[in-house]
matplotlib code that plots the C-alpha trace (Angstrom):
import matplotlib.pyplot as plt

x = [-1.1, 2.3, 0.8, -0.2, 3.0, 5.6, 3.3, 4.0, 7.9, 7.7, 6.6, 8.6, 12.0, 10.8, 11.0, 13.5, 15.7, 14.5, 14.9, 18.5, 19.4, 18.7, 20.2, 17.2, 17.0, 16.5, 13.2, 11.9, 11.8, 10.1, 6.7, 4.3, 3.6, 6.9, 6.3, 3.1, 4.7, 7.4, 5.6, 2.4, 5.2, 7.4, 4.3, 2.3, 5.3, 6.1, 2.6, 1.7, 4.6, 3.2, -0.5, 1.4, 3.0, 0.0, 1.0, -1.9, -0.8, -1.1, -4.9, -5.7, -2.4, -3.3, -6.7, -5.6, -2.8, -5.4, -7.9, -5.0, -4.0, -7.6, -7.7, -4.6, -4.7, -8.3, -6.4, -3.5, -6.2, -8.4, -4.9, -3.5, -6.7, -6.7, -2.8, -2.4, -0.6, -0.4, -3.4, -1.2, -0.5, -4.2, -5.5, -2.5, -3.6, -7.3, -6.1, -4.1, -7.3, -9.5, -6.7, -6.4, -10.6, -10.7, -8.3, -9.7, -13.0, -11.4, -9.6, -12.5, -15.3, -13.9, -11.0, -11.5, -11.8, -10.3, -12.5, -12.1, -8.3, -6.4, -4.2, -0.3]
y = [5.4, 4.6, 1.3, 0.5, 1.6, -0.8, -3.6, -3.2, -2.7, -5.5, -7.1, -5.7, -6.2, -10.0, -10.3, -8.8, -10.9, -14.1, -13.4, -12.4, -15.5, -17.7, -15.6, -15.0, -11.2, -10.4, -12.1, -10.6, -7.3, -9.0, -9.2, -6.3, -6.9, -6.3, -2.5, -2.0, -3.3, -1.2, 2.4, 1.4, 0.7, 3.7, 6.0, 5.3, 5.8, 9.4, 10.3, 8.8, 11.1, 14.3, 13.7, 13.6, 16.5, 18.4, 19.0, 20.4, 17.7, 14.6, 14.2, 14.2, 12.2, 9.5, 9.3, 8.9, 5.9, 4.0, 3.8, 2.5, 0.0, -1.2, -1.7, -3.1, -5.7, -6.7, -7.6, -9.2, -11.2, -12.4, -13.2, -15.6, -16.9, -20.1, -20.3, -22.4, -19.3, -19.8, -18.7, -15.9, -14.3, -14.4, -13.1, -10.3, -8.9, -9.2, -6.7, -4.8, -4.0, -3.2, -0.9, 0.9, 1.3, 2.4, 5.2, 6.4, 6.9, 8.7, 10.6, 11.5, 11.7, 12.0, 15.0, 17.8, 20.6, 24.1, 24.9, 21.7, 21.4, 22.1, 26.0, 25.2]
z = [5.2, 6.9, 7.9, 4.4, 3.6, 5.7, 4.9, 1.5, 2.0, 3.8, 1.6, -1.5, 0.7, 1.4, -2.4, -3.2, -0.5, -1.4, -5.2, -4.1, -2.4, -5.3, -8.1, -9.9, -9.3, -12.6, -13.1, -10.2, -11.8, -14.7, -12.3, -12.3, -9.1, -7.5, -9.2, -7.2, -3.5, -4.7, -5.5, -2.5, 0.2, -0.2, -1.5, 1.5, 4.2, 2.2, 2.1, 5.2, 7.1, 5.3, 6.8, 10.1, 9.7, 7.9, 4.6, 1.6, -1.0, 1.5, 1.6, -2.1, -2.9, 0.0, -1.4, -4.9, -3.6, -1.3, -4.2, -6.6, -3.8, -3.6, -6.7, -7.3, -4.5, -5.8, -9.4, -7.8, -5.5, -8.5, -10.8, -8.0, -5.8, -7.4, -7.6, -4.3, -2.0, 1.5, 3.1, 5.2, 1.8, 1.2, 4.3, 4.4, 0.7, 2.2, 5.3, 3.3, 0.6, 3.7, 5.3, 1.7, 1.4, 5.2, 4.6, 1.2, 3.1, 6.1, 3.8, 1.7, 4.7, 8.1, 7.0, 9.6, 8.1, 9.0, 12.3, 13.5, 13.7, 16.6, 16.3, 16.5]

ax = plt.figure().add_subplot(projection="3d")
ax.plot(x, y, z, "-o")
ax.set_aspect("equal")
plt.show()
């Protein structure tokens, strides 16, 4: 999750930055998509530091964020695959999708449960 997460800041400040330098910060804002890097990059570091630190709301709400990223980066990949984006761009959104399914299905099949977790 905290992976997920800083990719997606990353990705959300890279924006932001180069949207700043040429004065057009304002129609940045205008894209949906800015939204999603937005909520997935500072989502998945906040959820991602309370599965680390054990909390009861972390697993369903990490669950719940990597199947909206999945599904979210499959929609942003179908809207610009055929829009001429540097293949980086491509193949991150491809990594980040397969990061976001690989931690819904730990999430929701590999979660110890009570017995198996270490005592404080």
């Amino acid at each position: 999750m905290t992976v997920l997460g800083l990719m997606h800041v990353g990705w959300f400040t890279s924006n932001l930055l180069a949207a700043w330098s040429t004065a057009i910060l304002e129609q940045l804002f205008a894209q949906v998509w800015v939204y999603a890097d937005m909520s997935f990059g500072f989502g998945g570091v906040f959820i991602g530091v309370g599965l680390l630190r054990g909390a009861r709301w972390a697993r369903v709400s990490g669950i719940v964020l990597c199947l909206l990223a999945v599904f979210s980066n499959s929609l942003w990949f179908i809207e610009y695959y055929d829009q001429g984006l540097p293949r980086l761009v491509l193949v991150g959104t491809a990594f980040a999708t397969l990061l976001a399914a690989l931690g819904a299905y730990l999430l929701l099949f590999r979660w110890p449960t009570p017995d198996e977790r270490p005592s404080p």
